[in-house]
N, CA, C and O atoms as a GROMACS GRO file, in nm:
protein
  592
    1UNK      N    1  20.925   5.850  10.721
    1UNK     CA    2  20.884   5.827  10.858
    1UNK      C    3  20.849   5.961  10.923
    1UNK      O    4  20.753   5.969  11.000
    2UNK      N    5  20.935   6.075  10.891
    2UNK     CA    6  20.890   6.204  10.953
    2UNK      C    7  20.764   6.241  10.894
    2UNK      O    8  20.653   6.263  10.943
    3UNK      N    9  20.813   6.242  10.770
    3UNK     CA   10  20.646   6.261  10.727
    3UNK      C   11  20.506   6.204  10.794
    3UNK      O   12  20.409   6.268  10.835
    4UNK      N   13  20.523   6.094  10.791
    4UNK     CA   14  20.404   5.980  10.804
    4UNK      C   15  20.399   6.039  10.980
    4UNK      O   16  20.284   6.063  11.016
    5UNK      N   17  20.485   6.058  11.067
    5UNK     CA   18  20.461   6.086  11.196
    5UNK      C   19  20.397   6.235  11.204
    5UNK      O   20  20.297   6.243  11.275
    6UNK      N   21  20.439   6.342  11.147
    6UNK     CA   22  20.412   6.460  11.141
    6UNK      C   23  20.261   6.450  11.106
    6UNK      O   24  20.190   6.525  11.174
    7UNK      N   25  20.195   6.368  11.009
    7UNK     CA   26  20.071   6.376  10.930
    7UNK      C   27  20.000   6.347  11.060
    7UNK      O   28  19.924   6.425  11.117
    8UNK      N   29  20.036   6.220  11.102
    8UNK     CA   30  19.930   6.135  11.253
    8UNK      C   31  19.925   6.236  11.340
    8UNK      O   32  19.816   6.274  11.381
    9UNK      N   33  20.050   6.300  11.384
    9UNK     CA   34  20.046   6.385  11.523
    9UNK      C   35  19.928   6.466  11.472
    9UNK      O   36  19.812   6.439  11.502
   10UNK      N   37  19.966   6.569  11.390
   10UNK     CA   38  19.889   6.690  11.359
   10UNK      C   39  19.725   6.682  11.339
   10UNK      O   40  19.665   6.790  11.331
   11UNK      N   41  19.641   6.544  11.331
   11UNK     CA   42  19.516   6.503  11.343
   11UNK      C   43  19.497   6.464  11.489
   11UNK      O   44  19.379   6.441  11.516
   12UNK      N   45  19.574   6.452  11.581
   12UNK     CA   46  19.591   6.384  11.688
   12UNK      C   47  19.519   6.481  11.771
   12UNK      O   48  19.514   6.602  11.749
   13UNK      N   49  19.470   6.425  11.858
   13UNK     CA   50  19.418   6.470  12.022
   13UNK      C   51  19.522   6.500  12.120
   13UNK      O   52  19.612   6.416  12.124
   14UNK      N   53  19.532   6.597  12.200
   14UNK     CA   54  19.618   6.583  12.309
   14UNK      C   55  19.642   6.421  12.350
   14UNK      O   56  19.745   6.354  12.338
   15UNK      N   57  19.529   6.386  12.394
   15UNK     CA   58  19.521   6.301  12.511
   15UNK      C   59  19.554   6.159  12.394
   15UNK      O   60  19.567   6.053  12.455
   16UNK      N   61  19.566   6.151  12.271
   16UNK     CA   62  19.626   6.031  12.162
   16UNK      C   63  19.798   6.059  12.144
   16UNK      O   64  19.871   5.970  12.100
   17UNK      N   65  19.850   6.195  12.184
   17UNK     CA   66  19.966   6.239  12.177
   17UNK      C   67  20.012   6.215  12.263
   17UNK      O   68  20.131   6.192  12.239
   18UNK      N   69  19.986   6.202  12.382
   18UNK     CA   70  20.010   6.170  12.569
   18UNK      C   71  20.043   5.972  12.535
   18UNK      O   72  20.152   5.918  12.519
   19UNK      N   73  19.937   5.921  12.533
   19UNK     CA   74  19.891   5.782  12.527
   19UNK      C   75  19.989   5.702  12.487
   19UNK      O   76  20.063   5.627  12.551
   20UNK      N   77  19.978   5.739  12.315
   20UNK     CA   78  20.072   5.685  12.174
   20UNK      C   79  20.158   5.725  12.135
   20UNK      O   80  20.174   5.845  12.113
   21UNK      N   81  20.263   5.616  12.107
   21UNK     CA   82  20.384   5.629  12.076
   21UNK      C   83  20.394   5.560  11.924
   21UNK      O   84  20.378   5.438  11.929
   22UNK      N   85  20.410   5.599  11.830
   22UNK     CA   86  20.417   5.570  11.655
   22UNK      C   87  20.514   5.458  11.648
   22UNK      O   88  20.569   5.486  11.755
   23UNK      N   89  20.565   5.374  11.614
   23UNK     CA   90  20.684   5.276  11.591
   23UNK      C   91  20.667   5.246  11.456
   23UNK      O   92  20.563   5.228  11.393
   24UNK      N   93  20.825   5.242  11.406
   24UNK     CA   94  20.816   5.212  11.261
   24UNK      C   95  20.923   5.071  11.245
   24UNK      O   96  21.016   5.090  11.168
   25UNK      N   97  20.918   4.948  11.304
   25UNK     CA   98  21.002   4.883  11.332
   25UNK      C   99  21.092   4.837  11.214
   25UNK      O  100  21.207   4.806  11.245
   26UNK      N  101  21.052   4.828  11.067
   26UNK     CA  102  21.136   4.804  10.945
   26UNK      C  103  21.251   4.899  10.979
   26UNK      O  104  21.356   4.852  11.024
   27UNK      N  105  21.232   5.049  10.958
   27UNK     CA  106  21.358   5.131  10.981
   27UNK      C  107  21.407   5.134  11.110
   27UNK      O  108  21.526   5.167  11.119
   28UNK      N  109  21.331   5.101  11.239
   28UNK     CA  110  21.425   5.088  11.362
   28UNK      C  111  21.515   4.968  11.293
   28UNK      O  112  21.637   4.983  11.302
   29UNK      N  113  21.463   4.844  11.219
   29UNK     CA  114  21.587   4.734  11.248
   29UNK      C  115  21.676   4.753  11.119
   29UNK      O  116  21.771   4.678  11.096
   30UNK      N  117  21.642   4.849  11.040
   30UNK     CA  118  21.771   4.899  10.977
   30UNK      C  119  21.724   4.885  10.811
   30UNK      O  120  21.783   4.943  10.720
   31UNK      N  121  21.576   4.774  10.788
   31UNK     CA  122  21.544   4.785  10.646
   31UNK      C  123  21.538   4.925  10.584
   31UNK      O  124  21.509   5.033  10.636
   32UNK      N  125  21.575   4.889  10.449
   32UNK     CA  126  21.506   4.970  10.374
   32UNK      C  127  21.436   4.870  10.261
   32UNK      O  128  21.390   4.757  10.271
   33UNK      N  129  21.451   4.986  10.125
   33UNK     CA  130  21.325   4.956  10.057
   33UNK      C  131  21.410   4.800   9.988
   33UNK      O  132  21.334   4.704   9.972
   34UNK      N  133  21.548   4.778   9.953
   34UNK     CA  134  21.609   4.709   9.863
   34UNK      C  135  21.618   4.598   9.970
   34UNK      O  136  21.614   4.494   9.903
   35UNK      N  137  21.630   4.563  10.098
   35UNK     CA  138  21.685   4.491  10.186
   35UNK      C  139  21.521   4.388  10.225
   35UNK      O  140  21.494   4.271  10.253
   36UNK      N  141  21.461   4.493  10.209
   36UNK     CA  142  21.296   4.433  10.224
   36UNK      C  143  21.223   4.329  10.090
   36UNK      O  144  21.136   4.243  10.105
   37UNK      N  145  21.300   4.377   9.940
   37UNK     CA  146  21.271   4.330   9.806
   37UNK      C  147  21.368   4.178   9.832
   37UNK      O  148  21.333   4.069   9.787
   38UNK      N  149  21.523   4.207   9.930
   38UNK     CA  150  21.572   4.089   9.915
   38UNK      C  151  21.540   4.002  10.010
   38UNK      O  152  21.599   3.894   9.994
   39UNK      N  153  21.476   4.006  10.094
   39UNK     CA  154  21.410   3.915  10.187
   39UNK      C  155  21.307   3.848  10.155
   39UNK      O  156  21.278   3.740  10.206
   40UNK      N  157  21.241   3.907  10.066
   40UNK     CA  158  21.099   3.839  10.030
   40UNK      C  159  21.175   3.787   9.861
   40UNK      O  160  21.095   3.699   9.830
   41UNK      N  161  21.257   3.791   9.768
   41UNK     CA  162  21.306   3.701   9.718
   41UNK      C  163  21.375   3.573   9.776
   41UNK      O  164  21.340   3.460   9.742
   42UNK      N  165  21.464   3.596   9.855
   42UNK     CA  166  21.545   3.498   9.978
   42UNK      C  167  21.428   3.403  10.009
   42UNK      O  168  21.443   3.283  10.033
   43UNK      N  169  21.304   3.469  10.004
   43UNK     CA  170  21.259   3.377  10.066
   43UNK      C  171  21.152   3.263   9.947
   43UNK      O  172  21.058   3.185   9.961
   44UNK      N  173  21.217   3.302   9.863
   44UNK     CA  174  21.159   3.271   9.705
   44UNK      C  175  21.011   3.275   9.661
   44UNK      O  176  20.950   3.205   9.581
   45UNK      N  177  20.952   3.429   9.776
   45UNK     CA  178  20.851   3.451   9.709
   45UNK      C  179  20.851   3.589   9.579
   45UNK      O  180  20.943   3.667   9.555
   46UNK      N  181  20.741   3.583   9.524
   46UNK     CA  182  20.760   3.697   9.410
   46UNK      C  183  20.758   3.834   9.458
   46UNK      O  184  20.684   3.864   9.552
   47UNK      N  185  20.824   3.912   9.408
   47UNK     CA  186  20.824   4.059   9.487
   47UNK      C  187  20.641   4.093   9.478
   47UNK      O  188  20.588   4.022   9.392
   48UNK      N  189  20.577   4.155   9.525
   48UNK     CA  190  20.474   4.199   9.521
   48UNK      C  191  20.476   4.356   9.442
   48UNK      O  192  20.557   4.440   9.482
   49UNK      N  193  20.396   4.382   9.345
   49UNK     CA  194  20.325   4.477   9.238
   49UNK      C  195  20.260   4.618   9.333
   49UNK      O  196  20.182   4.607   9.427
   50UNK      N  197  20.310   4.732   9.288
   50UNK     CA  198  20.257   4.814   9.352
   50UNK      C  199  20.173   4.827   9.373
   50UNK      O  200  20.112   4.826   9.266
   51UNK      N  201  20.070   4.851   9.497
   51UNK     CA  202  19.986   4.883   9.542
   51UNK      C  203  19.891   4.963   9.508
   51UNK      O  204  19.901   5.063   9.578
   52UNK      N  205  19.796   4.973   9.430
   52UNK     CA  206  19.724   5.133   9.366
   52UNK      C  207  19.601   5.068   9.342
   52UNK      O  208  19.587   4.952   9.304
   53UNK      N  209  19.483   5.178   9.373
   53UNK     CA  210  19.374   5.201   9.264
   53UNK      C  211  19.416   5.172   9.151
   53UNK      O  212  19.538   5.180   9.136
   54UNK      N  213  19.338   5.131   9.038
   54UNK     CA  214  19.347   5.136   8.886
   54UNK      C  215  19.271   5.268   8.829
   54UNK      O  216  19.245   5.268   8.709
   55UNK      N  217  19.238   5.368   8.900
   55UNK     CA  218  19.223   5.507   8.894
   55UNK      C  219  19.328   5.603   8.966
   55UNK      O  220  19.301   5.723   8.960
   56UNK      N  221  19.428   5.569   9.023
   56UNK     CA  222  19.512   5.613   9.100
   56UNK      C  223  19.593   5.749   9.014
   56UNK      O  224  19.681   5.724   8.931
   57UNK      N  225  19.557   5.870   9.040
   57UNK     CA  226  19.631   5.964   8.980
   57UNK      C  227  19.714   5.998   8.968
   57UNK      O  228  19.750   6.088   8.892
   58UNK      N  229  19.805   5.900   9.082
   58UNK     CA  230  20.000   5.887   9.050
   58UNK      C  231  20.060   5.774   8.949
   58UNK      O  232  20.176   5.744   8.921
   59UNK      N  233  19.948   5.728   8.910
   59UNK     CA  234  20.008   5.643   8.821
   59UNK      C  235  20.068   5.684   8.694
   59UNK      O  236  20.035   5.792   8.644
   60UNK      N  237  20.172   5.594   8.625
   60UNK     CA  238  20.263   5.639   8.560
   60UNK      C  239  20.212   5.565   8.427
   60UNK      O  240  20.160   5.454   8.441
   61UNK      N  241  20.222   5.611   8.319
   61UNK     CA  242  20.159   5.598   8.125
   61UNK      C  243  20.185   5.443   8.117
   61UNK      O  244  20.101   5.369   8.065
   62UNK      N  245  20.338   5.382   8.184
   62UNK     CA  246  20.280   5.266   8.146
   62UNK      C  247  20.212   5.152   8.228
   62UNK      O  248  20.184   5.039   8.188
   63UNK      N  249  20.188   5.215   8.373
   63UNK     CA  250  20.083   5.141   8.456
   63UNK      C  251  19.918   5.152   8.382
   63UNK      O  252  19.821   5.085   8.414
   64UNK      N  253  19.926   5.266   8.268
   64UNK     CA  254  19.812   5.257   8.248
   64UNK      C  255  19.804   5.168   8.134
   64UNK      O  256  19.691   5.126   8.111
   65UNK      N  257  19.908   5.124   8.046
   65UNK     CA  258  19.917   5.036   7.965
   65UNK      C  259  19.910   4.954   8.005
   65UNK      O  260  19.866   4.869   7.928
   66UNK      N  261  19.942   4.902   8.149
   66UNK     CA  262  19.926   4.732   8.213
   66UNK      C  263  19.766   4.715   8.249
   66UNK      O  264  19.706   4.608   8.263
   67UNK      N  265  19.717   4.838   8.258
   67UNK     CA  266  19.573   4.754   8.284
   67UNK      C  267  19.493   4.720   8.249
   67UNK      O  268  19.460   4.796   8.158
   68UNK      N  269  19.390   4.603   8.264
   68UNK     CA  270  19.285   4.546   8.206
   68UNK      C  271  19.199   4.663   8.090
   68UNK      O  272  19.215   4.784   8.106
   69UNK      N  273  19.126   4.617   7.996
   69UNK     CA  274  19.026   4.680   7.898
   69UNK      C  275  18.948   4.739   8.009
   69UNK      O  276  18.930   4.861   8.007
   70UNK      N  277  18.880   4.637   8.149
   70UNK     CA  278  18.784   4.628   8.174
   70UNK      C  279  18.836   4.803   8.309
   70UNK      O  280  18.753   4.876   8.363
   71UNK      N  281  18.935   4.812   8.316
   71UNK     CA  282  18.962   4.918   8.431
   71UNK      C  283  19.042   5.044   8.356
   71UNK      O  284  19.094   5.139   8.415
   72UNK      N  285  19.040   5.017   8.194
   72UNK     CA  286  19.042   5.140   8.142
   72UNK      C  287  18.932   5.188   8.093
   72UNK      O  288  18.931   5.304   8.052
   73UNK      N  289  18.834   5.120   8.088
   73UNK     CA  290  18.670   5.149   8.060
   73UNK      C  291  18.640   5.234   8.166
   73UNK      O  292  18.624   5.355   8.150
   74UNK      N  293  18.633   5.173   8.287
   74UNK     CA  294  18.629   5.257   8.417
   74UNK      C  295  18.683   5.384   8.442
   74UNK      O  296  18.614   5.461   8.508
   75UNK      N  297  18.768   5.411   8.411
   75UNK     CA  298  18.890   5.531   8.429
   75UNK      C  299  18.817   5.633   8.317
   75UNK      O  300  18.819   5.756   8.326
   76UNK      N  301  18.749   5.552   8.201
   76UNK     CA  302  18.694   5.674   8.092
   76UNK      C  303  18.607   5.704   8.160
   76UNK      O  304  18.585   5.825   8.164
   77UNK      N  305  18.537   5.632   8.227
   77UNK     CA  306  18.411   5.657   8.243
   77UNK      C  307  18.393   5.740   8.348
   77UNK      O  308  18.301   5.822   8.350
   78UNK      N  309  18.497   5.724   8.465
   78UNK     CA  310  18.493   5.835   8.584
   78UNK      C  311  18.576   5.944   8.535
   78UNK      O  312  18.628   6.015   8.621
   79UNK      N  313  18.594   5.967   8.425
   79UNK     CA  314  18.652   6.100   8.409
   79UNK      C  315  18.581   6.148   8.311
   79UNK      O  316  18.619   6.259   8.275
   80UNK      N  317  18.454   6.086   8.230
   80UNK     CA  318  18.346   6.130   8.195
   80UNK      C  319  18.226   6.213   8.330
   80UNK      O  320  18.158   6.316   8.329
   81UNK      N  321  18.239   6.151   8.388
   81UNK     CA  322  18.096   6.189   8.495
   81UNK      C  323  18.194   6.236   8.560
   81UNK      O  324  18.150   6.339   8.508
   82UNK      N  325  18.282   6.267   8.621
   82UNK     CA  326  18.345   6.398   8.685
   82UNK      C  327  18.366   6.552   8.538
   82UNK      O  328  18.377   6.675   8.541
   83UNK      N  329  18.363   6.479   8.467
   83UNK     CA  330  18.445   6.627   8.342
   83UNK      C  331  18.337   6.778   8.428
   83UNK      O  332  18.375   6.889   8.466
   84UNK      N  333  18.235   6.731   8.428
   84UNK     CA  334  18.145   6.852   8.461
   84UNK      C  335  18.202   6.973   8.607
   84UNK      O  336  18.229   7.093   8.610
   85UNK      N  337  18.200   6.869   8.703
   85UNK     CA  338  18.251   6.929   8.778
   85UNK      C  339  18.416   6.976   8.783
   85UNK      O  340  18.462   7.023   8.886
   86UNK      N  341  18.494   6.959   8.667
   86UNK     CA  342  18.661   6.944   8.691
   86UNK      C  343  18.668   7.124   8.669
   86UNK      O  344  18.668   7.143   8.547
   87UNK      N  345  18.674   7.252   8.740
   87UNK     CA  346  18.713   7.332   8.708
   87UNK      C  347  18.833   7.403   8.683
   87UNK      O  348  18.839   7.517   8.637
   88UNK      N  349  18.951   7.313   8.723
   88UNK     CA  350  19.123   7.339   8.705
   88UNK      C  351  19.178   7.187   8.690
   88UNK      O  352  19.299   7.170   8.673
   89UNK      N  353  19.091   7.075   8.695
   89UNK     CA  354  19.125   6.972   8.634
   89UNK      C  355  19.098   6.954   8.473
   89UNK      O  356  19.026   7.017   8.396
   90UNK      N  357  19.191   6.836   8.453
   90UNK     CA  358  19.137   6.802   8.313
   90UNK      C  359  19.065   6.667   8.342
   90UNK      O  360  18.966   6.618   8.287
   91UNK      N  361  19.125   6.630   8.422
   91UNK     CA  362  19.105   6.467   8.461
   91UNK      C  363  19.176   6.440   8.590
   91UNK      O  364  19.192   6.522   8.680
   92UNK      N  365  19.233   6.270   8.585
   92UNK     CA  366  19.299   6.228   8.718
   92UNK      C  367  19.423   6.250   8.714
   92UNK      O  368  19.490   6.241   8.816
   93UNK      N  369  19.484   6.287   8.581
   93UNK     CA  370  19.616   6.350   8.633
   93UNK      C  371  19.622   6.509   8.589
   93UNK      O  372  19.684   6.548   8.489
   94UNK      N  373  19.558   6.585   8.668
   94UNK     CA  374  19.513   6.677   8.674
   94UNK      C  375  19.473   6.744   8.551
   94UNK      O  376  19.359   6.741   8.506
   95UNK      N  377  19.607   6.826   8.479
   95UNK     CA  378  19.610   6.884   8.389
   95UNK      C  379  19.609   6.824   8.243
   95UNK      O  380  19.614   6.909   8.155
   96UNK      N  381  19.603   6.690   8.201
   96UNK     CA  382  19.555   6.624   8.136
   96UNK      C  383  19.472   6.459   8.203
   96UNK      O  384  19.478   6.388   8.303
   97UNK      N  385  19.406   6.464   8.087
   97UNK     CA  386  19.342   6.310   8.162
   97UNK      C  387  19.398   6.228   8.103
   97UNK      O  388  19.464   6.246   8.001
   98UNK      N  389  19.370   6.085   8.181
   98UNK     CA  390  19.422   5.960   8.130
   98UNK      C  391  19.358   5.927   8.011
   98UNK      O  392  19.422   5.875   7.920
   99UNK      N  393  19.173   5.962   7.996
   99UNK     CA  394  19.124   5.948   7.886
   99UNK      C  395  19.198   5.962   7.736
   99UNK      O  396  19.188   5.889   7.638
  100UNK      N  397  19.252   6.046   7.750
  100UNK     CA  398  19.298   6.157   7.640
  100UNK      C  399  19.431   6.038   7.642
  100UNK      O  400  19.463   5.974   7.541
  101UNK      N  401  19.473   6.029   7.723
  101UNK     CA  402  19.620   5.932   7.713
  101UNK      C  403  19.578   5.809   7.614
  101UNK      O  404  19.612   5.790   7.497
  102UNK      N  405  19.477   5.716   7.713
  102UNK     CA  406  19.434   5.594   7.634
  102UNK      C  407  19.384   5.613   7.469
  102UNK      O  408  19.394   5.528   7.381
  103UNK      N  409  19.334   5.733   7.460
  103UNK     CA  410  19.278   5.752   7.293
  103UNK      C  411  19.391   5.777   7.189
  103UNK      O  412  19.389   5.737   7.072
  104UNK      N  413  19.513   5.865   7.262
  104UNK     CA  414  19.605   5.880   7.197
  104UNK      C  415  19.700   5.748   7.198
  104UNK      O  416  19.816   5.776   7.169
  105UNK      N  417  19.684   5.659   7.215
  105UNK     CA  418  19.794   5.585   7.267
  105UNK      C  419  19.702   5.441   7.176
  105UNK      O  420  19.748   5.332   7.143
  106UNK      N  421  19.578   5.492   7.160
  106UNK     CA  422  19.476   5.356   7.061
  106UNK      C  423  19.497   5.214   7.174
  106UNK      O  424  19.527   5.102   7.132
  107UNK      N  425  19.475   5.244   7.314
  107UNK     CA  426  19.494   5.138   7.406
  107UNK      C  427  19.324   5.107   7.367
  107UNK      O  428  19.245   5.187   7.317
  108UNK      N  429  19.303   4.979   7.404
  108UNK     CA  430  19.163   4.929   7.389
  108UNK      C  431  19.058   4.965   7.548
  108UNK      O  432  19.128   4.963   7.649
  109UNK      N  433  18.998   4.977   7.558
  109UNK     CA  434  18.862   4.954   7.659
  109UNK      C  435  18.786   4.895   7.632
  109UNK      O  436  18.768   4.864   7.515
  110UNK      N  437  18.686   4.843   7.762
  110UNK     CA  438  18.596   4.812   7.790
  110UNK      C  439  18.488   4.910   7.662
  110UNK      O  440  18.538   5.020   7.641
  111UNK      N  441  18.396   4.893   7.606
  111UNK     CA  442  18.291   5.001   7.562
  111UNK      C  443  18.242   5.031   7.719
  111UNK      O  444  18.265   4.951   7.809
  112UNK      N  445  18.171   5.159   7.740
  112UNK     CA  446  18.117   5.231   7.804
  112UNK      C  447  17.986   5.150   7.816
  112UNK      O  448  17.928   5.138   7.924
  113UNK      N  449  17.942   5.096   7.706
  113UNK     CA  450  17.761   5.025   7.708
  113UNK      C  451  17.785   4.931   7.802
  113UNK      O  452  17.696   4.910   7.885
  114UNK      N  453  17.894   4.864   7.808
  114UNK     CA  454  17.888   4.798   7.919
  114UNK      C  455  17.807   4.799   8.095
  114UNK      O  456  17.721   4.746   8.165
  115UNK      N  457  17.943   4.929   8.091
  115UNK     CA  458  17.877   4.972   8.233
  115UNK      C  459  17.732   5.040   8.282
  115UNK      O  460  17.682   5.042   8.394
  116UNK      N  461  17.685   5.093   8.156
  116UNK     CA  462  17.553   5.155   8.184
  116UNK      C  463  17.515   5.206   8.057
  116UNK      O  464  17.612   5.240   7.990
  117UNK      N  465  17.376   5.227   7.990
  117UNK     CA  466  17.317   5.266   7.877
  117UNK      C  467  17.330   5.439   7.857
  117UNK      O  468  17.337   5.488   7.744
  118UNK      N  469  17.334   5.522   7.982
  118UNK     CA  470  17.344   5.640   7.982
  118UNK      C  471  17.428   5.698   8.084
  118UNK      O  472  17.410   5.663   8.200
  119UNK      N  473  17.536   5.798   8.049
  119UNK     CA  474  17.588   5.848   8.140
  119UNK      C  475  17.514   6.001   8.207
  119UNK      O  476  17.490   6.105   8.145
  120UNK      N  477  17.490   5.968   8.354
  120UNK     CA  478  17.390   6.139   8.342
  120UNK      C  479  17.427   6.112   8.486
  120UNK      O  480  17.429   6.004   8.544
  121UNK      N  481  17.467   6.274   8.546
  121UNK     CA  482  17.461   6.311   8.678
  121UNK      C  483  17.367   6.257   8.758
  121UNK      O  484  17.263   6.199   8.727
  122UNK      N  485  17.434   6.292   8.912
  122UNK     CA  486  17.328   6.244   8.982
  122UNK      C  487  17.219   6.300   9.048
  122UNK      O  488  17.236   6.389   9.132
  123UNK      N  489  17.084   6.249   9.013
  123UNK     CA  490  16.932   6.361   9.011
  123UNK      C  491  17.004   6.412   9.169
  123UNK      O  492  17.044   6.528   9.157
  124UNK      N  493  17.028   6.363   9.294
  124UNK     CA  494  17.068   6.398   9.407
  124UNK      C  495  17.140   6.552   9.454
  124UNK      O  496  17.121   6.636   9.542
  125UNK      N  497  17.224   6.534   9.348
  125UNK     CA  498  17.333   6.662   9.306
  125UNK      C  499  17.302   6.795   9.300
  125UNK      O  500  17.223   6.829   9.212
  126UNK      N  501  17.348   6.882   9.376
  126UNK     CA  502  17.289   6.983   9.364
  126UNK      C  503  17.328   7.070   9.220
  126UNK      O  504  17.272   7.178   9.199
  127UNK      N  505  17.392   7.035   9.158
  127UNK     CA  506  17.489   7.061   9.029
  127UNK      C  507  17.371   7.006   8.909
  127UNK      O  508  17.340   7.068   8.807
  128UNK      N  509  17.323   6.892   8.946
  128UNK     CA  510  17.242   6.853   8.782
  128UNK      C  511  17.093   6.929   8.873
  128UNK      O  512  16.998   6.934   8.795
  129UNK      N  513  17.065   6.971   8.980
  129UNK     CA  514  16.943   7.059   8.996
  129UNK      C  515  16.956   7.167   8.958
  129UNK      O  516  16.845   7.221   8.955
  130UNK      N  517  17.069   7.263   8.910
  130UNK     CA  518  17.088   7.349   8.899
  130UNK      C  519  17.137   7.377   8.739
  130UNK      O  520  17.203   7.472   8.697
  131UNK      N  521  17.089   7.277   8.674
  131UNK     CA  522  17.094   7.236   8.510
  131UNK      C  523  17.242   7.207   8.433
  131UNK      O  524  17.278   7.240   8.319
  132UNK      N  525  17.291   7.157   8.503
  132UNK     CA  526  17.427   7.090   8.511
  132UNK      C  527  17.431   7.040   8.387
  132UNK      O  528  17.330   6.980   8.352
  133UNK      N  529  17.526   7.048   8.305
  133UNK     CA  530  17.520   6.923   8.204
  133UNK      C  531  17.628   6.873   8.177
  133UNK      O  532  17.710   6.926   8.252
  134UNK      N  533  17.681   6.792   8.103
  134UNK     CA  534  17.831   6.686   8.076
  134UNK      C  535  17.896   6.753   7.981
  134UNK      O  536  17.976   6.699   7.905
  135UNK      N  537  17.862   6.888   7.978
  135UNK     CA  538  17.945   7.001   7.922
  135UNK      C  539  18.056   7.042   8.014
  135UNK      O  540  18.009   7.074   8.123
  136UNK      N  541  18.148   7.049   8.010
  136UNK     CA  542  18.271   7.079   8.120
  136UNK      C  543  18.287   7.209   8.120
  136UNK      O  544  18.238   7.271   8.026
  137UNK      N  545  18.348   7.271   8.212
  137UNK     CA  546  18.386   7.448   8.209
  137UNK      C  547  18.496   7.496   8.095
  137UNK      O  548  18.509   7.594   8.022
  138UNK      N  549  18.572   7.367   8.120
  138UNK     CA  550  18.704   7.413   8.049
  138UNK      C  551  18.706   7.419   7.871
  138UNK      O  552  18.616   7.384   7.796
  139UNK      N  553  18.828   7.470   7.839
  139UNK     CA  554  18.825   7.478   7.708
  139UNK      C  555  18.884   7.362   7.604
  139UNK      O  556  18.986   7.297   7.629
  140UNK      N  557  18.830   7.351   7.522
  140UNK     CA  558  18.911   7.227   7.449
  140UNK      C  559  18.742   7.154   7.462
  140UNK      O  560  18.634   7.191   7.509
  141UNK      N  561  18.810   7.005   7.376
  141UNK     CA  562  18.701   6.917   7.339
  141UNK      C  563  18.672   6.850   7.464
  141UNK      O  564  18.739   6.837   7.567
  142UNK      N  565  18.552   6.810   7.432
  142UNK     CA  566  18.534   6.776   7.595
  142UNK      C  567  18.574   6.567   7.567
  142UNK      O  568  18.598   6.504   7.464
  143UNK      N  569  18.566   6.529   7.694
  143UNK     CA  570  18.581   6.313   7.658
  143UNK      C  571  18.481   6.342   7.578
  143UNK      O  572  18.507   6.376   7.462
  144UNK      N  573  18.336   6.334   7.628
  144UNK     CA  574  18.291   6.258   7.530
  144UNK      C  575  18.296   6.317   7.365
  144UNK      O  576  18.256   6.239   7.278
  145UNK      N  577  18.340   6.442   7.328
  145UNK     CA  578  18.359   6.421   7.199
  145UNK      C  579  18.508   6.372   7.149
  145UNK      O  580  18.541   6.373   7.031
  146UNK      N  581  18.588   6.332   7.252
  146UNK     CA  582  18.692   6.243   7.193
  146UNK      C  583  18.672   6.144   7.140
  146UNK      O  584  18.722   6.099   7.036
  147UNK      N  585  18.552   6.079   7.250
  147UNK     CA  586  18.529   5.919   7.229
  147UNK      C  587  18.446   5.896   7.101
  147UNK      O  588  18.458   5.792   7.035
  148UNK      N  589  18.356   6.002   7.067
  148UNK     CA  590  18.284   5.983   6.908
  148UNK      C  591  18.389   5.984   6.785
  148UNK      O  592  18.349   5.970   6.669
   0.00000   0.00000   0.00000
């Protein structure tokens, strides 16, 4: 809650700081996180599944095992067309990618042909005007020669 108040104020306007007052009424009436899981059992519905992107870079090895072929296809694929630009990344969890996880791990995907016949920057970009290519900065193999 301090957090989450500290973040709002500090974007805030005087005159939104004057106005608004933040309320967090779960912890005014005393919930927490276990008291909130037993209310919504009590009430014999199913707890609800965390909340995330299926690219979400806090996700944990075996959220990436729970997901569809079709949103680990995706996840290769945006960490293919970012590799170029990643200069202290590896991927979405920073210092290694998920790619590299799913290949080591022989999880299945989506094929890539799916989503599109060619992966290539965007003509827009000032990066592929400037002869950009799906060669990455960093060292090591790049995705796509994992994926061959």
């Amino acid at each position: 809650m301090k957090r989450a108040d500290a973040q709002a104020q500090s974007g805030s306007t005087k005159w939104e700081r004057e106005h608004f007052e933040p309320h967090y009424p779960l912890i005014e009436w005393g919930y927490n996180l276990e008291k909130c899981k037993q209310i919504i059992t009590d009430a014999g519905l199913p707890l609800p599944v965390k909340s995330a992107c299926y690219f979400c870079p806090n996700q944990k090895p075996l959220e990436v095992e729970a997901l569809t072929d079709e949103e680990r296809g995706k996840i290769i694929l945006q960490e293919l067309v970012a590799e170029p630009y990643n200069l202290d990344w590896r991927g979405l969890w920073r210092k290694r990618s998920i790619t590299e996880y799913i290949l080591e791990r022989g999880l299945s995907f989506t094929p890539l042909t799916v989503f599109g016949r060619k992966v290539v920057l965007n003509p827009a970009c000032k990066k592929a005007r400037e002869g950009y290519t799906l060669s990455p900065p960093h060292v090591g193999p790049t995705l796509r020669q994992l994926l061959t």
